[in-house]
Each structure stands twice: as structure tokens, then as C-alpha cells.
C-alpha positions as CSV (number, residue, x, y, z in Angstrom):
1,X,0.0,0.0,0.0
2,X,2.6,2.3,-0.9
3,X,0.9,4.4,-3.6
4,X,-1.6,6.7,-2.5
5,X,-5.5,6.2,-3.0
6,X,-6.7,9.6,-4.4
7,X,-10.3,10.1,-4.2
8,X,-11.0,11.5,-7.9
9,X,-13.4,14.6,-8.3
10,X,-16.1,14.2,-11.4
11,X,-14.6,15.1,-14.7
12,X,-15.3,18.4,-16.4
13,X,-16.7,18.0,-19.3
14,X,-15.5,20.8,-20.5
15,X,-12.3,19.5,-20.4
16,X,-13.3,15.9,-21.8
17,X,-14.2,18.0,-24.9
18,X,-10.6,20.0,-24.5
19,X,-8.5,16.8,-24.4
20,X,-10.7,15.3,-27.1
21,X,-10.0,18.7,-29.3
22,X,-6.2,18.4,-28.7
23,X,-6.2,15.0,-29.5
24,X,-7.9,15.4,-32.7
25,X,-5.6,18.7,-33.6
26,X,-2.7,15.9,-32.8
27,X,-3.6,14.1,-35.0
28,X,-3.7,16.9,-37.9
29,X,-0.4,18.0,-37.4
30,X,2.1,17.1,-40.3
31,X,4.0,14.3,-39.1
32,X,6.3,13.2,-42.0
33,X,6.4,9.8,-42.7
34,X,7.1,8.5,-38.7
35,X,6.1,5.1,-39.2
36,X,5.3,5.5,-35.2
37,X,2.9,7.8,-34.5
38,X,0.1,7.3,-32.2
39,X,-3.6,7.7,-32.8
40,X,-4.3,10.3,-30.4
41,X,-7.9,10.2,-30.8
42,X,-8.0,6.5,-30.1
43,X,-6.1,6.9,-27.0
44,X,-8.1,9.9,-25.5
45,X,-11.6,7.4,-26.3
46,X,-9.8,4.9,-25.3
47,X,-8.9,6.6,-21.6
48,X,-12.7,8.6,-21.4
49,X,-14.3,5.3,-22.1
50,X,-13.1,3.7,-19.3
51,X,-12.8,6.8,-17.1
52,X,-16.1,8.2,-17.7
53,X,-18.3,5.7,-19.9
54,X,-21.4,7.6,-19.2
55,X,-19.9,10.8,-20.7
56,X,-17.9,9.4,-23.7
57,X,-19.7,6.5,-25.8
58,X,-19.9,5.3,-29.0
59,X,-21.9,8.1,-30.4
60,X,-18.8,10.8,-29.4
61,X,-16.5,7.9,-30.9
62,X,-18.7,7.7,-33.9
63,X,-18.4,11.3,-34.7
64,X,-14.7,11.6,-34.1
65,X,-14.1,8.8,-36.3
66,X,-16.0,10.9,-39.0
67,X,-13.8,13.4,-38.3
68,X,-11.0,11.6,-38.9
69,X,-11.9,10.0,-41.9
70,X,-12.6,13.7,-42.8
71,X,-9.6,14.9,-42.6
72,X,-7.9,11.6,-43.6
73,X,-9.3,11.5,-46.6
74,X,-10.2,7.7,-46.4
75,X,-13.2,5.5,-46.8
76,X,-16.1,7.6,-45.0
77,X,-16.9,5.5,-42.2
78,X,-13.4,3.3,-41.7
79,X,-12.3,5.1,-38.7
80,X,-15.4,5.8,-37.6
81,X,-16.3,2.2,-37.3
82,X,-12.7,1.2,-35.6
83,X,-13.6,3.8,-33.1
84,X,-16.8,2.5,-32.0
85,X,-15.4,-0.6,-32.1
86,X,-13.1,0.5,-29.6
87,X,-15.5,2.8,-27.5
88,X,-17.9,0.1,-27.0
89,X,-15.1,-2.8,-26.0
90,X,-13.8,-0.1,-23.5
91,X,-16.6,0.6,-22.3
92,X,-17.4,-3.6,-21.3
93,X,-14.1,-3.7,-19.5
94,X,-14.2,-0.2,-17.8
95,X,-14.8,-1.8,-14.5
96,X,-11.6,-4.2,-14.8
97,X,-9.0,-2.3,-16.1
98,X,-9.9,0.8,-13.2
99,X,-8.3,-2.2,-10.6
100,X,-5.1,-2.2,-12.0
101,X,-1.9,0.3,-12.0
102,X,-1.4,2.5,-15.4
103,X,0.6,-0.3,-16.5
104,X,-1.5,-2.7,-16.5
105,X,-3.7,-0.9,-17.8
106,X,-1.9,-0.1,-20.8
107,X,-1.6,-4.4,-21.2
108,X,-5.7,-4.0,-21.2
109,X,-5.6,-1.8,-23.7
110,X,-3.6,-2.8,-26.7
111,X,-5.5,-5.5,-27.9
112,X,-8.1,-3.1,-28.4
113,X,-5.9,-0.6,-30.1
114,X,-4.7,-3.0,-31.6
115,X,-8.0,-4.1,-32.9
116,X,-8.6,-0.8,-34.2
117,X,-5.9,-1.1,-36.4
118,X,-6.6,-4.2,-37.7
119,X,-9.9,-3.3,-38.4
120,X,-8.6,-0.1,-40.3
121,X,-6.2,-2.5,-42.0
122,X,-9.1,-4.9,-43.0
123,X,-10.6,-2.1,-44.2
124,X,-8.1,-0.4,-46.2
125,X,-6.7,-3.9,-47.9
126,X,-10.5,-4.7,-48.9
127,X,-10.6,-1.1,-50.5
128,X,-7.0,-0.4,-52.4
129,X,-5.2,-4.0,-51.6
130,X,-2.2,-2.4,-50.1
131,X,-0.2,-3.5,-47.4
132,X,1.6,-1.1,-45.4
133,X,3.8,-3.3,-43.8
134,X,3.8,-4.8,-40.2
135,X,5.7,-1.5,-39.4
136,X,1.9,-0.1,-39.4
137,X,1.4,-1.9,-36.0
138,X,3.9,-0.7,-34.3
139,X,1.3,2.4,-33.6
140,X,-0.3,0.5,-30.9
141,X,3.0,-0.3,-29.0
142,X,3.5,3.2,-29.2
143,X,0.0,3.9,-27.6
144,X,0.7,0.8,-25.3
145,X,3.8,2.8,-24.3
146,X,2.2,6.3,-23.6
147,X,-0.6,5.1,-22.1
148,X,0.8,5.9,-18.2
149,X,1.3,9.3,-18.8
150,X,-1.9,10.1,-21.0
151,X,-3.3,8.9,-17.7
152,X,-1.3,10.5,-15.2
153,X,-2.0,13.9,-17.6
154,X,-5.7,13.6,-17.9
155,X,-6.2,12.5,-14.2
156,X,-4.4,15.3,-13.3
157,X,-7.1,18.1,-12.6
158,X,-9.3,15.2,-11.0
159,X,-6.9,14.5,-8.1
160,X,-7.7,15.8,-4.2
161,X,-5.1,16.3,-2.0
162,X,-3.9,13.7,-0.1
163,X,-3.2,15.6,3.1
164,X,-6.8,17.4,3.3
165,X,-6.8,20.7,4.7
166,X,-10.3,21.5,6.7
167,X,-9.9,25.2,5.6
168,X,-9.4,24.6,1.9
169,X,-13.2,23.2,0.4
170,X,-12.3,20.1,-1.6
């Protein structure tokens, strides 16, 4: 019992909407061609679907996916569909994955980000029969990877003290 129990306060959502925004402007910037970079957008769903599944659902996953495939430029619908995909498998495991440390958590999620991708894969071979190479799933290592700090980061405002100070209101 070394780490301490924080008793979270209810998310904003304001700032649910804010991390989702960032995550989504992430994902616009001009990366090159990293073979490595995360899907922002998955991993912010991915956290709010566990973290708040009665705020985030498939229907906000649904519309960032539209988004995506927006801005993407792909088959209307392909990342939508991966991200409900992944929404609504977050959402059935919500209650297991909150038991476990940020690492372990991060084991729960990358078969589902890496579901995702396969489904975006399935998708995209069924369209233009390209392969991008197994280099393309290194993306959800990556996520695997950054998934303790995403959660230490958006956890962040939603911490109380741990020494509570009777003057100070929550």
C-alpha cells in the first residue's frame, strides 16, 4: 500500500471536450512519414471510455471517427467504425481495467488498439489492396507505451489532495 488512494473529483466536461480537441488537432499535425505515430484520438476514447463511460460513448466515438476519416481523406466511415469498435469494448471492460496500475492498464488496452488497427487494415486492404507493412502496427505499442502518462495527464485536474486541509473546500 505504498501508492496513495486519491479520491478522484467528477470530470469536467468541458475539459473531456478540450482533451478530445487536442487529441484530434494531434492528429492533424504534419508528421512526416514517422512510421510510429500514435492515434491520439484513439487513446483519448480509449482513456474517457473507461474513465467516464457515461460521458464518452460510442456516439462521441462515432463522430470523431467521422472526423477523422474527414480529414484523412479515407473510406467515409473506416475510422469511424474502428472507433466504436473501440469505444464500446472499452466501455465492457471499464470496471476491470480501473483495478489495475497505469501499466496494467496499458496491457488492457492494446488488444483493443490494436484491434482498431486491424480493423482499419481490414478495411483499407478490402478497398485499395495495399499492405503497409507490419511497421503499421507498431502504432499501438506506441499507444501501449504512452498510455501511463496520457493517464497521469488527464487524471491530473481530478486528483484531491492527499493531506486534506479542513480550511481549503475540496
Amino acid at each position: 500500500m505504498s501508492r496513495p488512494h486519491y479520491i478522484l473529483l467528477p470530470a469536467n466536461p468541458l475539459f473531456i471536450a478540450l482533451t478530445l480537441l487536442l487529441a484530434f488537432f494531434l492528429n492533424l499535425m504534419p508528421w512526416g512519414q514517422w512510421p510510429a505515430i500514435p492515434d491520439f484520438v484513439a487513446l483519448v476514447l480509449v482513456f474517457w471510455s473507461i474513465h467516464q463511460p457515461r460521458k464518452i460513448g460510442i456516439v462521441i466515438a462515432f463522430c470523431m471517427g467521422l472526423l477523422v476519416d474527414v480529414h484523412d481523406a479515407t473510406l467515409l466511415g473506416q475510422n469511424a467504425l474502428a472507433y466504436t469498435l473501440l469505444s464500446y469494448f472499452a466501455i465492457m471492460i471499464h470496471r476491470r481495467v480501473l483495478w489495475f496500475s497505469p501499466l496494467g492498464q496499458a496491457l488492457h488496452i492494446f488488444p483493443l488498439l490494436l484491434l482498431t488497427q486491424t480493423v482499419q487494415l481490414v478495411l483499407r486492404l478490402i478497398i485499395s489492396g495495399k499492405f503497409p507493412g507490419w511497421m503499421y502496427f507498431t502504432e499501438s505499442l506506441i499507444s501501449m507505451l504512452l498510455w501511463p502518462i496520457l493517464s497521469w495527464l488527464l487524471l491530473a485536474p481530478q486528483r484531491r489532495a492527499i493531506n486534506r486541509d479542513d480550511n481549503r473546500p475540496i
